[in-house]
C-alpha positions as CSV (number, residue, x, y, z in Angstrom):
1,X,1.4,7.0,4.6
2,X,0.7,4.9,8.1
3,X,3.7,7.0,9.0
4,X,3.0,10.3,8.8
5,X,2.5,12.3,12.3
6,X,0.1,14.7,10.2
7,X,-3.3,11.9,8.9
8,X,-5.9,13.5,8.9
9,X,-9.0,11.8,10.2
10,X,-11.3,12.0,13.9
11,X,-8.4,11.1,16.3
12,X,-7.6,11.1,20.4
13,X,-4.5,10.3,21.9
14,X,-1.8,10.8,25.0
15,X,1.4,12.2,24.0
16,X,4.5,11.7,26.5
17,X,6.2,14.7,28.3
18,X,7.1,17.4,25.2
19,X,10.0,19.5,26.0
20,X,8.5,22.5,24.7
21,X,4.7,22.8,26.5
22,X,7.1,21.2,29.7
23,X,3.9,18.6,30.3
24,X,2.6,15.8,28.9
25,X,-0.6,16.4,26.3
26,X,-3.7,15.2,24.7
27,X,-3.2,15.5,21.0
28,X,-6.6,15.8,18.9
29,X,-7.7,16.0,15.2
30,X,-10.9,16.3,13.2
31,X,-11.1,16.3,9.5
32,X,-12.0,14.1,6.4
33,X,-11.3,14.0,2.6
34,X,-13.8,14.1,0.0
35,X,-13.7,13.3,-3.5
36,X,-15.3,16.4,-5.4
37,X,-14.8,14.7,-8.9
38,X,-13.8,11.3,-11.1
39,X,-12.7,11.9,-14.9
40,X,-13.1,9.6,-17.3
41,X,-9.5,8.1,-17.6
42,X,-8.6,4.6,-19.2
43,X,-8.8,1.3,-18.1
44,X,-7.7,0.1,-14.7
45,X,-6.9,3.7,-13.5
46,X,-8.8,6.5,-12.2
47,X,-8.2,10.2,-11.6
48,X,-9.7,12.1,-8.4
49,X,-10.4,15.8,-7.8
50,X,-10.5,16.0,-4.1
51,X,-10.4,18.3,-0.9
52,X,-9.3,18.0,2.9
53,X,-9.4,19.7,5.7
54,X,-8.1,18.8,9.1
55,X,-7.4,20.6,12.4
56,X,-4.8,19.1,14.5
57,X,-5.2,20.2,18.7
58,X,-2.9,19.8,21.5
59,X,-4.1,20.3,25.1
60,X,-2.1,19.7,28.1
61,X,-2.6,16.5,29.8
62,X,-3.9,17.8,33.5
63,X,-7.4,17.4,34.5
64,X,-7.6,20.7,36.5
65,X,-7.3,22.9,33.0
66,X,-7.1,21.1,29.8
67,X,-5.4,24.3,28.3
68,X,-5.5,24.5,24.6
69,X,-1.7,25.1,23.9
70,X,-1.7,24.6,20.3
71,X,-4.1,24.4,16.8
72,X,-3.3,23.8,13.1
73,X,-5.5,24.1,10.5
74,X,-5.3,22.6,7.2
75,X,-7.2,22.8,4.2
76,X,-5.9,21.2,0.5
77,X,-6.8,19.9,-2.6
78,X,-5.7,16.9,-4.2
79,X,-5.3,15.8,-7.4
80,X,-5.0,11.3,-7.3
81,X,-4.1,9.3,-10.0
82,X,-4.1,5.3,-9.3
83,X,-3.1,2.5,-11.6
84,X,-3.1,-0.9,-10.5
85,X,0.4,-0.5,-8.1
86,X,1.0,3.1,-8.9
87,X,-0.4,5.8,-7.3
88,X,0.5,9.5,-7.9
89,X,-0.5,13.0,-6.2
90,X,-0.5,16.1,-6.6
91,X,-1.8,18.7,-3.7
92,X,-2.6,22.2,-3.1
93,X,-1.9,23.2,0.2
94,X,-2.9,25.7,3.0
95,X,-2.3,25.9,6.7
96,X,-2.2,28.2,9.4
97,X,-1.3,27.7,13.0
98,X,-2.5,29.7,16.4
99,X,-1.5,29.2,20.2
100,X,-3.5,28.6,22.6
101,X,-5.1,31.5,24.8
102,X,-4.4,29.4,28.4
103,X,-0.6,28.7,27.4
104,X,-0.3,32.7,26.7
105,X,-1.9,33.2,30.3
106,X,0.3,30.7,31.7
107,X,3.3,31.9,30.2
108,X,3.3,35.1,29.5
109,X,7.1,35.5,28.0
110,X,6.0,33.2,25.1
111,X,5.2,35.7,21.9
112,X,2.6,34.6,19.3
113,X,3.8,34.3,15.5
114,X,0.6,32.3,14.3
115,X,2.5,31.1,11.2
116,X,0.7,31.0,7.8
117,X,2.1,29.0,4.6
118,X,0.9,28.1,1.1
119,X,2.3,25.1,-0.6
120,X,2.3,22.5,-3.2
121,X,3.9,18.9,-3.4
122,X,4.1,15.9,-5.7
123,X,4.0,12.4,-4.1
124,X,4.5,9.0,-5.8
125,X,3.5,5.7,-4.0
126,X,4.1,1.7,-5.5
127,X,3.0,-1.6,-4.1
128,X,6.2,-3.6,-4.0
129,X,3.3,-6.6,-3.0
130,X,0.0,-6.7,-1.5
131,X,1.3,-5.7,2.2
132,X,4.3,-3.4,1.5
133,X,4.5,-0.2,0.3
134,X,6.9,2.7,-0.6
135,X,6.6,6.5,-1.3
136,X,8.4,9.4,-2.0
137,X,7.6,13.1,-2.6
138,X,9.0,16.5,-2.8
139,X,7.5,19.6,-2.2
140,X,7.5,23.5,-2.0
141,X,6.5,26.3,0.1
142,X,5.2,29.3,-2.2
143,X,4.0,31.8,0.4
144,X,4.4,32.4,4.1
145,X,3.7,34.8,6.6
146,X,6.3,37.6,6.9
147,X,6.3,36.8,10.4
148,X,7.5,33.4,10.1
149,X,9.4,33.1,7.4
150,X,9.7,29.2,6.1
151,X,12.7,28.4,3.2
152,X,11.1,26.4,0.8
153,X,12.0,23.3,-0.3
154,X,11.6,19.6,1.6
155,X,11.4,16.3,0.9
156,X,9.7,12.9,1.7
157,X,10.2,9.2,2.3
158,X,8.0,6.5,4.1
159,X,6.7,3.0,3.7
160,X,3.7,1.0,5.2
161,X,4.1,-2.6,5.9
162,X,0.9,-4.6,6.3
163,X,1.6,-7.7,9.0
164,X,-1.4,-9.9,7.3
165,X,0.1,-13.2,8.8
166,X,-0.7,-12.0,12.5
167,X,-4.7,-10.6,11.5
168,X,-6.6,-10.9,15.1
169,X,-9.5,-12.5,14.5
170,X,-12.6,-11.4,17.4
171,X,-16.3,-12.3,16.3
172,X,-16.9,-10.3,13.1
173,X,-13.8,-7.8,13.5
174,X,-10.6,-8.0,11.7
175,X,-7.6,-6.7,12.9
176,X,-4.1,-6.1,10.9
177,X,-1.0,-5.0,12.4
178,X,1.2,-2.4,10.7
179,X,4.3,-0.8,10.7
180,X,4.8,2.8,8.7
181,X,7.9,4.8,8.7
182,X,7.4,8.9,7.6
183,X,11.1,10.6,6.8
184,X,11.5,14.1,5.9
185,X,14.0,16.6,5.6
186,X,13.2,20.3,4.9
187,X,15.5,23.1,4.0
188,X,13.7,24.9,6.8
189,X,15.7,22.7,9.6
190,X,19.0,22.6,7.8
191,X,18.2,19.3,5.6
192,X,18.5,17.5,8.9
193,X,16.4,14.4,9.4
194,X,13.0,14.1,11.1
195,X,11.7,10.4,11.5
196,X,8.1,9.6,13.0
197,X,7.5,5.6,13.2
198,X,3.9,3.9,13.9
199,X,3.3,0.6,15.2
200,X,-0.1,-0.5,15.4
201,X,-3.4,-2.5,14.2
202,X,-6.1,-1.4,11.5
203,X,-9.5,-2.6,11.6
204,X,-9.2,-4.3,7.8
205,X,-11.9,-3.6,5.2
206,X,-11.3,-2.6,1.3
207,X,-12.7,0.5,1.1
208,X,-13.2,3.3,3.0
209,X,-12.6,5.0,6.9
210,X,-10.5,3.0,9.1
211,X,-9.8,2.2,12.6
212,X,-6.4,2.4,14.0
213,X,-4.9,1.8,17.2
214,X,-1.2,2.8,17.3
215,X,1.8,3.6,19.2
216,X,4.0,7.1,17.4
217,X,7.5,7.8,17.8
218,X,9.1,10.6,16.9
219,X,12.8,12.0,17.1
220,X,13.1,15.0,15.0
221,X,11.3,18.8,14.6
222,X,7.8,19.9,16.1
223,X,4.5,19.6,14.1
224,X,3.0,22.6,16.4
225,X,2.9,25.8,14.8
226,X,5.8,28.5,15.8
227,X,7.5,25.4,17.4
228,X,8.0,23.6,14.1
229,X,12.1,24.8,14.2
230,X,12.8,22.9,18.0
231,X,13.3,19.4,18.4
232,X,11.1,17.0,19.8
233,X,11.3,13.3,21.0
234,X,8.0,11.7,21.9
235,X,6.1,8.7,22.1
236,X,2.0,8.7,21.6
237,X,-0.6,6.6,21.6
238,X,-3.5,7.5,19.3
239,X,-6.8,5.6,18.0
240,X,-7.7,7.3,14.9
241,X,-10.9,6.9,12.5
242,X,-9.4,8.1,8.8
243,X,-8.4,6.7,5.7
């Protein structure tokens, strides 16, 4: 899902002025997915045991300090299933989230929850056509730190569209614009909606990591930790090396 503020792969990127950290930051990530084991499964689909991890930084944007205001770490496992234009999964989910030791120097009235969580969601994803396709998921929190309590339940919608008319063409590279949309809405934040839309270009091979340049905008609830209850509205830019 092009769309979703949260992919995990090796990424760098400048993030406009946040509302929360009051400052504009550098939002970082490093993590990969692995596939641990292939059943057998009949013809023209396969079925994938996997895990990935991922830790998502943000540090603010000022030469003179870099402070660390934020980290998330994520670790899951997968379950994939994909046949032909259908593709199916099922995940196992852990994360846990820890402020920065600069941003509770700087400001010292800011208390830290460090929010835990457990959780497991089903997604389902078709290929309307070669360039275009939809998802749509839903899943549940089953545990969470007593110090940050999370309600349960949220849901998922997103497409990626492929612009394969417009590749960029320079010496042996590829290039493929996109466009992915990422909507949720969690129980957590009142069902209310929380859209993140990319607009970039994707280094185009079959199989494998990626390379994506993109601008991110989001209007709708942090990704950061404790701050995942306020509002945000922010535009990025990012380069990213993931699937």
């Amino acid at each position: 899902m092009l769309g979703n503020p949260r992919i995990i792969g090796y990424s760098v990127g400048y993030r406009s002025y946040d509302k929360i950290f009051k400052s504009a930051s550098l939002p970082v990530s490093i993590g990969d997915q692995f596939t641990i084991y292939q059943f057998n499964c009949f013809e023209n689909a396969q079925l994938y045991l996997g895990i990935e991890a991922n830790v998502w930084s943000v540090f603010k944007a000022k030469p003179e300090s870099l402070s660390l205001l934020n980290a998330d770490y994520y670790v899951a496992i997968p379950l994939i299933y994909l046949n032909d234009r259908f593709s199916l999964r099922f995940r196992i989910s852990h994360q846990s989230s820890h402020l920065g030791d600069e941003l509770l120097i700087e400001k010292a009235h800011i208390k830290r929850l460090n929010p835990s969580m457990e959780a497991v969601d089903l997604f389902v994803g078709y290929d309307l056509t070669d360039d275009f396709t939809l998802f749509g998921g839903a899943g549940r929190v089953i545990r969470c730190d007593n110090h940050y309590k999370i309600k349960p339940h949220y849901f998922v919608a997103a497409l990626n569209y492929q612009m394969t008319d417009f590749k960029v063409y320079l010496g042996n590279l590829e290039a493929v614009p996109y466009i992915g949309l990422y909507s949720n809405i969690a129980e957590d934040n009142s069902w209310r909606m929380d859209n993140t839309i990319t607009l970039g270009y994707q280094c185009d091979k079959s199989y494998g990591h990626k390379l994506r340049l993109y601008l991110e905008g989001r209007d709708g609830f942090s990704n950061d930790g404790q701050f995942s209850k306020k509002r945000v509205q922010t535009v990025a830019i990012k380069l990213l090396y993931g699937y």
